[in-house]
C-alpha positions in Angstrom: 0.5 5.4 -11.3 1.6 6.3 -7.8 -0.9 9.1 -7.5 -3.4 6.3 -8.2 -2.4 3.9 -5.5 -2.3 7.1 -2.7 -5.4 8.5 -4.1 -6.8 4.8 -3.5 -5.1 4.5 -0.2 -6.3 7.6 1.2 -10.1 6.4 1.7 -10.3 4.6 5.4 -12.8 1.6 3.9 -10.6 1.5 0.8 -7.7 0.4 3.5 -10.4 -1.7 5.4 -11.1 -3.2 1.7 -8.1 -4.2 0.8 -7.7 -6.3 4.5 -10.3 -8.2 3.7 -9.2 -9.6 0.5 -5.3 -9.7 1.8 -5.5 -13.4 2.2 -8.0 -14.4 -0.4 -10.9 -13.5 -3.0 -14.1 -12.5 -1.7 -17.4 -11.5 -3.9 -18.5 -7.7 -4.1 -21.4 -8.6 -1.3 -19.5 -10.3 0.5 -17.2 -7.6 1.0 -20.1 -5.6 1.5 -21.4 -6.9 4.2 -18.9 -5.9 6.5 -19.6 -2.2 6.3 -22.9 0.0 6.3 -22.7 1.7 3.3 -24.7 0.5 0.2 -23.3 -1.9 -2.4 -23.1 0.6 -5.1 -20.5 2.9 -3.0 -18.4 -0.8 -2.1 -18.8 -0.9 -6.0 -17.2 2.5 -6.7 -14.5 1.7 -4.0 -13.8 -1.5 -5.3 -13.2 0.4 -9.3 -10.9 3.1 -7.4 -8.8 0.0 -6.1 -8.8 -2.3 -9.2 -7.9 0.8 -11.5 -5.1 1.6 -8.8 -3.9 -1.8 -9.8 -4.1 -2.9 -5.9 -6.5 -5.4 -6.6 -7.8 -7.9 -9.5 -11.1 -8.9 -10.5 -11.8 -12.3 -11.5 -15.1 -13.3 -12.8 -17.3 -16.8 -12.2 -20.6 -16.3 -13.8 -22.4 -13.4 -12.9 -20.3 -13.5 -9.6 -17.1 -11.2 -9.6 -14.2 -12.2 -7.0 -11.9 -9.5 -5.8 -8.6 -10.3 -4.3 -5.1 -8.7 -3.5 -2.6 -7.7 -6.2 0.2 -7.8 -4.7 2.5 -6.8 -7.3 0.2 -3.5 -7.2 2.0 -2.4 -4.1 5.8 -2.6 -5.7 5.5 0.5 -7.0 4.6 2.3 -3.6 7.3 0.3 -1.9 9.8 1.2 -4.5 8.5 5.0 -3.9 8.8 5.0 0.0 11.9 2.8 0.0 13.5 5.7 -1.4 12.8 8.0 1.8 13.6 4.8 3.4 17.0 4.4 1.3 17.9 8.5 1.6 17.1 8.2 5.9 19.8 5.1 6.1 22.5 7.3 4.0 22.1 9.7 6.1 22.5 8.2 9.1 25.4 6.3 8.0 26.9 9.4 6.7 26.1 11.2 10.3 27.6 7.8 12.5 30.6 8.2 10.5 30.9 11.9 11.0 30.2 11.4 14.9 33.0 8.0 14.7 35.6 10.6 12.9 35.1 13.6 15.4 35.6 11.1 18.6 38.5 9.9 16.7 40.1 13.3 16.3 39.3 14.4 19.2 40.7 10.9 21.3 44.7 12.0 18.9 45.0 14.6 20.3 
């Protein structure tokens, strides 16, 4: 699934996209109208996202509402928290090194 959520992630109006519905649902034309491509290609951006699981579709009618999942996102957090997590070991492992060498260095 994380391949999804890059892939989905990778697209500049995808990104734009998903800022727009951050703080609340918004229709497919309204969403549209904030960029100058046609609605079909908001369409096809807006499937690439909801089958990314980064956002949900709920529908009223005839009208379909798009909005943030954020529980979509966990799964790319989880994945860069790990480079994240790694980094921090190794710096602790490094400012421990560096606090042992002055250490030695200060006994003798």
């Amino acid at each position: 699934m994380i391949e999804k959520v890059l892939h989905a992630l990778a697209e500049p109006r995808r990104r734009d996209i998903l800022y727009l519905v951050r703080d609340g649902e918004l229709t497919s034309s309204a969403i549209a109208s904030h960029f100058d491509i046609s609605a079909p290609a908001i369409s096809q951006h807006l499937k690439v996202l909801e089958q990314s699981g980064l956002v949900v579709v709920r529908r009223d009618g005839t009208k379909r509402y798009y909005g943030i999942r954020r529980d979509g996102f966990s799964e790319l957090k989880q994945y860069i928290d790990r480079f994240w997590d790694d980094s921090l070991l190794r710096l602790k492992e490094a400012a421990e090194e560096e606090e042992r060498r002055i250490n030695n260095e200060s006994d003798q």
